[in-house]
N, C-alpha and C positions, 0 to 999 in steps of 0.2 A: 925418518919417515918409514923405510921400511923394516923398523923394530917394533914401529905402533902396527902396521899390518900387520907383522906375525904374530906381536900379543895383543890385536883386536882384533882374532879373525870374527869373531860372534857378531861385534858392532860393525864391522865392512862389510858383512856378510847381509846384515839386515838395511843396513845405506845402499847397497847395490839390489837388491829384492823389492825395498821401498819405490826405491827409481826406477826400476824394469817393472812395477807392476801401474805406478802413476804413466809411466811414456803408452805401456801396450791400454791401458785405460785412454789415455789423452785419444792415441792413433785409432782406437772400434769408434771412437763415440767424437771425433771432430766431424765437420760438414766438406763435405766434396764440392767444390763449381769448379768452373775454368775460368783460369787466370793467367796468362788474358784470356780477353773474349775468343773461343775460338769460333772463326765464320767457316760457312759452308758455301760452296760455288752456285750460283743462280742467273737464272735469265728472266728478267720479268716484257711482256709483250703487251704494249699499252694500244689499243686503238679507239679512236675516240670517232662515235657516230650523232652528230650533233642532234638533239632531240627526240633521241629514239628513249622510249621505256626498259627497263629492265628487261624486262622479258622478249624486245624484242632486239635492243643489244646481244642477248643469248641467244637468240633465235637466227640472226643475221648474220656474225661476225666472229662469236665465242668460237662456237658447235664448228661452224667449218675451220678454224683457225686448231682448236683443240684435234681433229680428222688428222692434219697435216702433220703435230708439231708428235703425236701418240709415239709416229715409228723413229722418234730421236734416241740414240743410242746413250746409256747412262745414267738416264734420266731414274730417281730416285722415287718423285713424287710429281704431281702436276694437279696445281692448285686453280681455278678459274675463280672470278668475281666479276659478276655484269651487274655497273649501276646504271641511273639516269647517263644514256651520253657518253657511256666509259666502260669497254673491256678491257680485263687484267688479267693473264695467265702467269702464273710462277712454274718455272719448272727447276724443280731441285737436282741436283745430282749426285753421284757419288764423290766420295774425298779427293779418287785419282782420276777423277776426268779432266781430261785436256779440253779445255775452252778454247782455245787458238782452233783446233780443230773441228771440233763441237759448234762453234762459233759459228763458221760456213754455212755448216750443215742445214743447222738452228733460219740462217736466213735464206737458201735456197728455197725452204719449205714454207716460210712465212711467204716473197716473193711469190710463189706458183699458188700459196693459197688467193693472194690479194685480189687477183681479174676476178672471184668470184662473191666478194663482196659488194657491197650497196655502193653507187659510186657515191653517196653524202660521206661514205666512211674514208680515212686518212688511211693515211699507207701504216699497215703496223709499224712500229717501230722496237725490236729487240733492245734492252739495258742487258748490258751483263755488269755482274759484280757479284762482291760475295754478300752475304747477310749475317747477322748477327742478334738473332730475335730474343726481343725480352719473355717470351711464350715459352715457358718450360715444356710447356706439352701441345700439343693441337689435335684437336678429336673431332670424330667427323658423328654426325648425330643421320644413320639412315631410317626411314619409314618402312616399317613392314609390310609386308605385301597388302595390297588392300589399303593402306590406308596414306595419304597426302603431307607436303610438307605442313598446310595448314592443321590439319591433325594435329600434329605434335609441336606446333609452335611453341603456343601457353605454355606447356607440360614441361617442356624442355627450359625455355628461360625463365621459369618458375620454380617450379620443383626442383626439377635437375639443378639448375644454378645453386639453391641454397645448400644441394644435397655436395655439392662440389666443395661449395665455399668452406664446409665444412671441415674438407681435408687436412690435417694439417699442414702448413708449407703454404699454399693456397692463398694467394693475398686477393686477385681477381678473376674474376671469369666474363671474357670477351664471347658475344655471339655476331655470327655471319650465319646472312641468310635465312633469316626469320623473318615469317608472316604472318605480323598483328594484327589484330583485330580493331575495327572502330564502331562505333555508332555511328549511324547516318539519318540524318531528321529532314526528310523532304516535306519542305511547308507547301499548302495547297494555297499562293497567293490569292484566290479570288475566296476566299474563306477568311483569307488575312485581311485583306482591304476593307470587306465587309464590316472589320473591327474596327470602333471609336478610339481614337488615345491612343493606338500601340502598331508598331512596323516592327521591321525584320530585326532592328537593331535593338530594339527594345526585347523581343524575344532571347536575342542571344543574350544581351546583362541579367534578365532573370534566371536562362539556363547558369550561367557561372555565379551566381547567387546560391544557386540551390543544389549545384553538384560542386563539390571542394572537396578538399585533402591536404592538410598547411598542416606544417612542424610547427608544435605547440611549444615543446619544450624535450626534456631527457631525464632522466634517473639514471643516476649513476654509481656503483659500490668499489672496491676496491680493484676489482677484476675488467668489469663490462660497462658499458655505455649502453643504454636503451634510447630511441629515439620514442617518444612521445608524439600523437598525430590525431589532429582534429578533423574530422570528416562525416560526412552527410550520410544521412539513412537512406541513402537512394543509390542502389544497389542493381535493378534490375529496368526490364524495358517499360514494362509496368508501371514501376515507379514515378519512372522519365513524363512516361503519359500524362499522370496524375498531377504535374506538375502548375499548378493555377496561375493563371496569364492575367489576372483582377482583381481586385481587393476581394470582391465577394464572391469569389471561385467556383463563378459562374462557367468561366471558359476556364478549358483544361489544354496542357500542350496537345496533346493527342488531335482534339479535338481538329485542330489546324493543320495540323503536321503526322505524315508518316514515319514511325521510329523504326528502325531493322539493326541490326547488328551483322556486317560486313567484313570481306576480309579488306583490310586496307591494302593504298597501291604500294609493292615492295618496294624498297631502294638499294637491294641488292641480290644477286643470285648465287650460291657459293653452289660448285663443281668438283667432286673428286675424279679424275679420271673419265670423266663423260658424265657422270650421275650427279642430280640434283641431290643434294644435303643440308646439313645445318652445319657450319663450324662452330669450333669451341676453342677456343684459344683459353689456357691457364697462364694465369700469371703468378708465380712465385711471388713470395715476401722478401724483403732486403737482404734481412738477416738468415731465412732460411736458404738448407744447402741445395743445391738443383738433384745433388742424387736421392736424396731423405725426399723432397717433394714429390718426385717422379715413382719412386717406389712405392709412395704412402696413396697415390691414383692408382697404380695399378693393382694391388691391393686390394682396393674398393671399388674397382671395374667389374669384376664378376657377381659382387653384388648389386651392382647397379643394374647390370644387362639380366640378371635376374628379375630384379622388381619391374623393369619394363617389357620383360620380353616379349610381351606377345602386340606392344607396340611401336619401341623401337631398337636399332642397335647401335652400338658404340665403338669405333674403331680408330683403333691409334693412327695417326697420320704422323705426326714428328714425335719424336724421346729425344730432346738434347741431351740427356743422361744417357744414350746406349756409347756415344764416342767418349765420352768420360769416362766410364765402365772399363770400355775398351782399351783405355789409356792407361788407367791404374793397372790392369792386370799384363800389359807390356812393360809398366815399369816395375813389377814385383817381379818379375820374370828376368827383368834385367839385374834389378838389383840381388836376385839368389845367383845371378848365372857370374854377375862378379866379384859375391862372397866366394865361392864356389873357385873361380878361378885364382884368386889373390892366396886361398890356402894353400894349395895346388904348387903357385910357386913358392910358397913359403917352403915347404916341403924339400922340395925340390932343391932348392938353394941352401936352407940349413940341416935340411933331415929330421930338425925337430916336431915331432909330433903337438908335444904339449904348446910350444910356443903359436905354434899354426891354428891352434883350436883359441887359445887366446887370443889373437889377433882375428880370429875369426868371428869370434864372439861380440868384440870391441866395437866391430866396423856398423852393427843395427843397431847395438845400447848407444853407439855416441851419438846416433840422431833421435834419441828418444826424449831427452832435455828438451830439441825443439820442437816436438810433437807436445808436450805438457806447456811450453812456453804460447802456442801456437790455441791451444783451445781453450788456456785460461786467460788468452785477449780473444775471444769469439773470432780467430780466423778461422781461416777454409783454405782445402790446399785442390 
């Protein structure tokens, strides 16, 4: 064996270059996540106010709750949600916070908030645990001065969503705390009654006759799937009006009924820190890596907060990619400090130079097999 080394140095030489340049290939371009899941420390604070509105679950319960829990030491993030009947506060923390102690804290401050809640409301009650979120990213969507969350509803889960989805990595995009919009048709019953043949029930089967939007079918080519969709010409309020209540379209919706376009009642409030917002929750694809996805948003964050700027802004709330980040460059760190040291005592102990530098060489080429092993089965490290 070592006769064929020394008369194929040319052929070793190109098997070793071959394979240092597939493993440092394999190692730039594999996918990063964490494995395991790594979770983060959390308290989530449930109070449940039996048939209050959103708004006034935040009004009543959130707002002085959020007052109380602000001056908690550690704390990372602090997420609110007010639905029908139900406030939720998250409050994240840092890696090395003590919860044993933290814990206390966390309920001294909830207890002194409770006397001043509504007595229908339950005694808050603190969950600690960790989490483990499938949301790559979570973004907070704020309104510019001037202008409301209704403002920016549409724009945001419209626009914005397709403009997200677009990202690479990017499988879904979750919103909290959007306020849609409805139609609302107040009939003038003594105008209704008035009418031969037709009541309230009969009005609404011809509205849903005449406004629809039903998946027809799809076209589809190698790459993409299109969704195909059959839908009415009735488009605006106009429209709606126009819509004939009689064979001989004598009577018209309008005619009966008042049409507006409303904000609908919300069924959720999302809170970054005390301010009303919109959330965004990213969700990652299966097979995509959490660092490529999280990258490939941020990226295209400043062109987004460009094309909105003068309506709204965009602010990162969670990276689960910044402790993975953090993780590989501890462990590159680690792994030079004991290349680094193993030559050191090679040295030391044989005096040989050249031996040292080969055995120092050896120690990153042997794991590069399972960096090319590892990316031509699509894993992630």
């Amino acid at each position: 064996e070592d006769q064929f080394v020394m008369k194929s140095g040319f052929t070793v030489m190109l098997t070793f270059l071959a394979a240092f340049m597939m493993g440092l290939f394999s190692l730039l371009f594999l996918k990063a996540s964490f494995y395991p899941e790594l979770s983060v420390p959390y308290v989530c604070i449930v109070t449940v106010l039996p048939g209050a509105s959103p708004y006034d679950v935040e009004k009543l319960v959130t707002v002085p709750l959020e007052s109380k829990l602000a001056s908690v030491r550690k704390v990372r993030s602090m997420i609110s949600s007010s639905a029908r009947g139900i406030s939720m506060i998250r409050l994240r923390f840092d890696w090395d916070a003590d919860m044993e102690i933290l814990g206390s804290e966390i309920r001294n401050k909830v207890d002194s908030a409770y006397p001043y809640l509504p007595d229908a409301a339950s005694r808050p009650v603190p969950v600690f645990g960790e989490v483990s979120d499938s949301a790559a990213m979570v973004l907070a969507i704020f309104p510019e001065e001037g202008r409301k969350i209704s403002d920016i509803s549409a724009l945001a889960s419209e626009e914005l969503a397709g403009r997200l989805m677009g990202i690479e990595g990017v499988a879904q995009v979750c919103f909290r705390g959007v306020l849609e919009k409805e139609i609302l048709a107040e009939v003038d019953y003594p105008s209704l009654m008035s009418v031969e043949n037709i009541d309230l029930e009969a009005v609404n089967e011809i509205i849903e006759r005449c406004v629809f939007s039903y998946p027809v079918g799809a076209v589809e080519n190698h790459r993409f799937r299109y969704e195909i969709k059959g839908k009415s010409d009735i488009e605006t309020i106009a429209d709606l009006e126009r819509i004939p209540l009689n064979e001989d379209n004598t009577l018209l919706l309008g005619d009966i009924a008042d049409i507006s376009l409303q904000d609908k009642e919300k069924t959720s409030v999302f809170r970054v820190n005390g301010r009303e917002c919109i959330g965004v929750e990213l969700i990652k694809g299966g097979t995509a890596g959490l660092a490529d996805t999280c990258r490939a948003v941020r990226s295209r964050l400043p062109e987004l907060e460009q094309l909105y700027r003068n309506i709204f802004s965009v602010e990162i709330l969670e990276d689960r990619s910044v402790p993975l980040v953090e993780s590989m460059k501890e462990l590159i760190i680690s792994l030079i400090t004991g290349i680094a040291c193993g030559a050191g005592v090679i040295i030391l102990l044989s005096g040989n130079r050249k031996a040292a530098l080969v055995v120092t060489a050896s120690l990153p080429l042997s794991l590069f097999p399972v960096f090319i092993f590892m990316y031509f089965n699509f894993s992630s490290f």
